[in-house]
C-alpha positions in Angstrom: 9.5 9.2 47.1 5.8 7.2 47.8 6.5 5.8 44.1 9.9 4.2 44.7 9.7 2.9 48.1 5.9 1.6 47.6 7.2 -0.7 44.6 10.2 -2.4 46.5 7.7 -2.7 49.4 5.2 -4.7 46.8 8.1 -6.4 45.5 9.6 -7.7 48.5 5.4 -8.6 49.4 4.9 -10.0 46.2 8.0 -12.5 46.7 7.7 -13.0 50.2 11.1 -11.5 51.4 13.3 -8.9 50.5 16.4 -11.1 49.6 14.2 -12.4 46.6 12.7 -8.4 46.2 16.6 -7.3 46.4 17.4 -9.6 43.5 14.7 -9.3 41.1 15.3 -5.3 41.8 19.2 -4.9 41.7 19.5 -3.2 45.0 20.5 -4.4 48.4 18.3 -5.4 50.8 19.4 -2.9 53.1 18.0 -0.3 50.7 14.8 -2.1 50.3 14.2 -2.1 54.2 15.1 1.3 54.7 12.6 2.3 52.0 9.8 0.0 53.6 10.7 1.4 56.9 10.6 5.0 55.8 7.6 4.5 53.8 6.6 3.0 57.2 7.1 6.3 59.0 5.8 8.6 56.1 2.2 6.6 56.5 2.1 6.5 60.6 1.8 2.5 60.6 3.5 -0.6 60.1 2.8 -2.4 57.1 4.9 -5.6 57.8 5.1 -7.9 61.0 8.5 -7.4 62.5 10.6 -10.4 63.8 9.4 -13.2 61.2 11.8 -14.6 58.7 9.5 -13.7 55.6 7.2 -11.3 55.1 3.7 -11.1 56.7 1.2 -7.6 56.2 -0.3 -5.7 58.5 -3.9 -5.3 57.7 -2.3 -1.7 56.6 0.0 -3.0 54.4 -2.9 -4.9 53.0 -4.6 -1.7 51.5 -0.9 -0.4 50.6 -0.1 -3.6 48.5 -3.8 -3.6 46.7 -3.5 0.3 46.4 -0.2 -0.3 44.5 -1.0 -3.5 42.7 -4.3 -0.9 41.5 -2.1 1.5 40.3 -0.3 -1.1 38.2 -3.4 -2.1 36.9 -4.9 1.2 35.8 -1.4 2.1 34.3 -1.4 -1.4 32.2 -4.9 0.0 31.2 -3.6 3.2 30.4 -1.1 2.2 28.6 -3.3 -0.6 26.3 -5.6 2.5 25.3 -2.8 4.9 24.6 -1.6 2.2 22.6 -5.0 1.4 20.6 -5.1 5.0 19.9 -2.0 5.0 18.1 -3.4 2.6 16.4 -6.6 3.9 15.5 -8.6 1.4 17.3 -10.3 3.7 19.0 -11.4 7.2 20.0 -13.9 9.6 18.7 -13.6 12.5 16.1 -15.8 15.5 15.9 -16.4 17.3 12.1 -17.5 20.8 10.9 -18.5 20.3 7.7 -19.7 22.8 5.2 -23.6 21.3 4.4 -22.5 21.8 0.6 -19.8 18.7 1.0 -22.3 16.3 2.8 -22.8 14.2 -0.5 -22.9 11.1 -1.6 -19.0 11.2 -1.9 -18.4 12.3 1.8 -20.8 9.6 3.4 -18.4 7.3 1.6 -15.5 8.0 2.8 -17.0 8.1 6.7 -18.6 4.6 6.1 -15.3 3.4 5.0 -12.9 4.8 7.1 -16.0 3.1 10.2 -15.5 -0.2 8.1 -12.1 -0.4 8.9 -12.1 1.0 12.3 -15.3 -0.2 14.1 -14.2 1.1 17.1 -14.3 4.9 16.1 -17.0 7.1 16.7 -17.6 10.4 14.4 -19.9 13.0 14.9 -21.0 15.4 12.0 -21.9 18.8 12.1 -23.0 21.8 9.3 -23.4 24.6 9.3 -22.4 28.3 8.0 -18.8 28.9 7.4 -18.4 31.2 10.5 -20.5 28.6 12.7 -17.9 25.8 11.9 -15.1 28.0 12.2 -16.0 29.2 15.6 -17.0 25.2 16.4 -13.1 24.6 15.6 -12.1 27.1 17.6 -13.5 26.3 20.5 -12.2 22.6 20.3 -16.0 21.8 19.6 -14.7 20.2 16.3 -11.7 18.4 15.9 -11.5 19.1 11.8 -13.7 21.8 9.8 -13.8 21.4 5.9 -15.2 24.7 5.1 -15.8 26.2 0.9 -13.2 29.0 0.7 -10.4 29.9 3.2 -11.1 32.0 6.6 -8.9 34.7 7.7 -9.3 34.0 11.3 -5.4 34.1 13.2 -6.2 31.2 14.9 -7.2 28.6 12.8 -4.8 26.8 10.8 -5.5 25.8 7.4 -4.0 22.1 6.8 -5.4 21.8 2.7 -7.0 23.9 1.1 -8.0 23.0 -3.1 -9.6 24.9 -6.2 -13.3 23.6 -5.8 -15.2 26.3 -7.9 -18.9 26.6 -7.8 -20.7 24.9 -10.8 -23.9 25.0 -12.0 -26.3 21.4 -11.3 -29.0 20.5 -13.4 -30.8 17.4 -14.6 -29.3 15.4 -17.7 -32.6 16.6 -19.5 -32.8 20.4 -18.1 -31.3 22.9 -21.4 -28.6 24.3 -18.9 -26.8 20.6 -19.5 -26.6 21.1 -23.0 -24.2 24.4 -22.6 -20.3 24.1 -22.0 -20.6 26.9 -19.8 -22.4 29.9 -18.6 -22.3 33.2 -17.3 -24.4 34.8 -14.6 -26.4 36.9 -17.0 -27.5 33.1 -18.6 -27.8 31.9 -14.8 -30.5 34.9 -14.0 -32.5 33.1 -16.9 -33.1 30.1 -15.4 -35.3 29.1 -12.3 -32.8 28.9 -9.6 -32.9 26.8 -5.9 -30.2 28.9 -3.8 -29.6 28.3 -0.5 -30.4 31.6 2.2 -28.2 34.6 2.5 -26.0 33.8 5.6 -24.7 30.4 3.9 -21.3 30.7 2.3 -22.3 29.9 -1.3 -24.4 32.5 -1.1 -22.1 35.0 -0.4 -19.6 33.9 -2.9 -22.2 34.4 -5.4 -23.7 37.7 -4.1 -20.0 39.3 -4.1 -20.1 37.6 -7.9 -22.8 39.3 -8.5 -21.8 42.8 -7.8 -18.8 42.0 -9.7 -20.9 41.2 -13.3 -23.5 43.7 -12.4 -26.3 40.7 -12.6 -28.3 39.7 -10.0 -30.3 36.1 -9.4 -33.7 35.7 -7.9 -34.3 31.9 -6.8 -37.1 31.0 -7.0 -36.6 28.5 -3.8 -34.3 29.0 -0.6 -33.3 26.2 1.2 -31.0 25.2 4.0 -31.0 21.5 2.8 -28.4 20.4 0.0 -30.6 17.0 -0.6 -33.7 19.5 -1.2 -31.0 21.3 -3.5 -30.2 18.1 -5.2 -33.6 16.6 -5.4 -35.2 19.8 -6.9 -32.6 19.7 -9.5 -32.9 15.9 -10.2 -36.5 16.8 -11.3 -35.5 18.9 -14.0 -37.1 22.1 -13.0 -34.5 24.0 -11.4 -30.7 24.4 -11.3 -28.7 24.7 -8.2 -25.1 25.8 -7.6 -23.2 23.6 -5.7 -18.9 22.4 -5.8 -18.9 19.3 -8.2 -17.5 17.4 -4.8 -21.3 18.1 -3.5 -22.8 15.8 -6.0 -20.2 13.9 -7.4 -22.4 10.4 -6.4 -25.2 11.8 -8.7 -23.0 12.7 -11.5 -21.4 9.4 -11.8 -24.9 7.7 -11.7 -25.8 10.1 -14.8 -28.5 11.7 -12.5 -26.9 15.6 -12.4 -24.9 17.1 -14.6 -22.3 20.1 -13.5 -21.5 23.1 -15.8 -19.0 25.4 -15.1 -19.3 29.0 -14.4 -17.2 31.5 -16.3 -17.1 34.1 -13.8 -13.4 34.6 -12.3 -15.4 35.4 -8.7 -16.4 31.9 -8.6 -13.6 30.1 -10.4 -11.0 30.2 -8.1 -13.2 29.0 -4.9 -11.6 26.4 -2.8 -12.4 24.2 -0.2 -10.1 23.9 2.9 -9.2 21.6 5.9 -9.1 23.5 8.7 -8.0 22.8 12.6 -7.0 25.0 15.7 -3.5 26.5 16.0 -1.7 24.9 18.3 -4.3 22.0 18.3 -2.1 18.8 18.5 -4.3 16.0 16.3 -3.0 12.3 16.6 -5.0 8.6 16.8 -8.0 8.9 14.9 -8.6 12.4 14.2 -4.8 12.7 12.3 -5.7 9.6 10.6 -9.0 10.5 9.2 -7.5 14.1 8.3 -4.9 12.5 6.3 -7.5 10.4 4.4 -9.4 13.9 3.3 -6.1 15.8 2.5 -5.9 12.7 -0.1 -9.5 12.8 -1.1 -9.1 16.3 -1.9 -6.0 16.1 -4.5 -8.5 13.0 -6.2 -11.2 15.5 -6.3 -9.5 18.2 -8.0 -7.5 16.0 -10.4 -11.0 14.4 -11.2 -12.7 17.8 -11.9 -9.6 18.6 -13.9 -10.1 15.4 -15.9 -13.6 16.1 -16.5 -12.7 19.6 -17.5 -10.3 18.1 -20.0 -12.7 15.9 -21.2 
């Protein structure tokens, strides 16, 4: 009711009379004065000076006309950042993200996805598979992209890809020189793993019980960039998705060797968000984006495969 009559009160303000109100409006004036008038009685004062042929305020109708022309003005506002949000120009988006995918690969496609809309800000996050889950869950994280799939009722997987665990080493360490190895050959080598707890770590573990062979790394780290660095220098191998070091490989600095155990062949890496969890503006754009960079992954590991 305050909606209605308060804008053909600021219209007929606006104008200066309600004959001009009543014709920029469409209804008769007698409408627009019995809305002023109730409006009038609804708020215990008069907002216009009776008796003069156009309209004067009150020092009430004063702080009615600015409180209405300030609602206008913070729904114009509104409106303008709805608006930027459907088109991306703004917002903020908040990422789980599995520490084996924050690579070279992954920074790019942040920085580029910034480049093109400065106005977005995006916060990362790692963590264990059940810590990013539970971050998505509680609306901490907009997006998780988390190695394997999660059984949790709540969550819904949006993508989910064949990622299998393969074996990094240095260009120069013997591991490159195979086409592929078993766990048995793994258990030979000096391994950098990261700690029990850490999702790749389970995969392998339950991989392990599978072949009856079990590893012994020789470092434990939380840190994929210690993971890649060790590697780099020739010493140790790592195991890692391709997608982890993808940068390195294509700068000839890490090789990737697949792992002929059917435990870790058929890992995959998935997009997750919350049921129910309505995504739009930024957040739905930059999902999209991954769900694309995630086919290109696989069909480039299937290339190399090929190859």
């Amino acid at each position: 009711m305050w909606d209605n009559a308060l804008h053909y009160f600021y219209e007929a303000a606006n104008l200066g009379s309600m004959r001009l109100a009543s014709d920029k409006i469409g209804v008769a004036v007698s409408s627009i004065s019995r809305q002023i008038a109730q409006l009038e009685a609804d708020m215990g004062v008069a907002l216009i000076e009776r008796g003069r042929r156009s309209i004067r305020l009150t020092e009430a109708g004063k702080l009615a006309f600015d409180y209405h022309r300030g609602q206008l003005a913070d729904r114009e506002a509104l409106m303008n950042q709805l608006q930027e949000l459907r088109e991306v120009r703004t917002g903020r988006i908040d990422l789980a993200v599995g520490e084996g995918f924050l690579g070279g690969s992954f920074t790019q496609i942040i920085d580029s996805f910034q480049r093109r809309n400065p106005g977005i800000s995006v916060t990362v996050t790692g963590g264990t598979t059940a810590d990013l889950v539970r971050m998505v869950l509680e609306d901490e994280a907009h997006i998780g992209m988390i190695l394997h799939t999660t059984s949790e009722p709540k969550i819904r997987t949006r993508a989910s890809v064949a990622q299998p665990l393969m074996v990094i080493c240095a260009p120069t360490h013997p591991v490159a020189s195979r086409d592929v190895l078993t766990l048995a050959d793994l258990a030979g080598y000096e391994l950098c793993l990261p700690p029990k707890g850490f999702r790749i770590r389970t995969i392998l573990n339950d991989a392990e019980k599978q072949a009856q062979t079990w590893l012994s790394p020789k470092l434990v780290t939380t840190s994929l960039q210690m993971m890649r660095d060790v590697a780099k220098a020739g010493r140790v191998v790592t195991v890692l998705p391709r997608i982890s070091v993808l940068s390195e490989i294509e700068q000839g600095t890490l090789v990737a060797r697949p792992i002929h155990e059917a435990a870790l062949e058929h890992t995959t890496i998935s997009l997750i968000h919350r049921l129910g969890r309505q995504l739009d503006g930024a957040p739905a754009r930059l999902l999209g984006i991954l769900e694309a960079k995630l086919k290109t992954w696989t069909e480039s590991d299937q290339m190399a495969e090929a190859a």
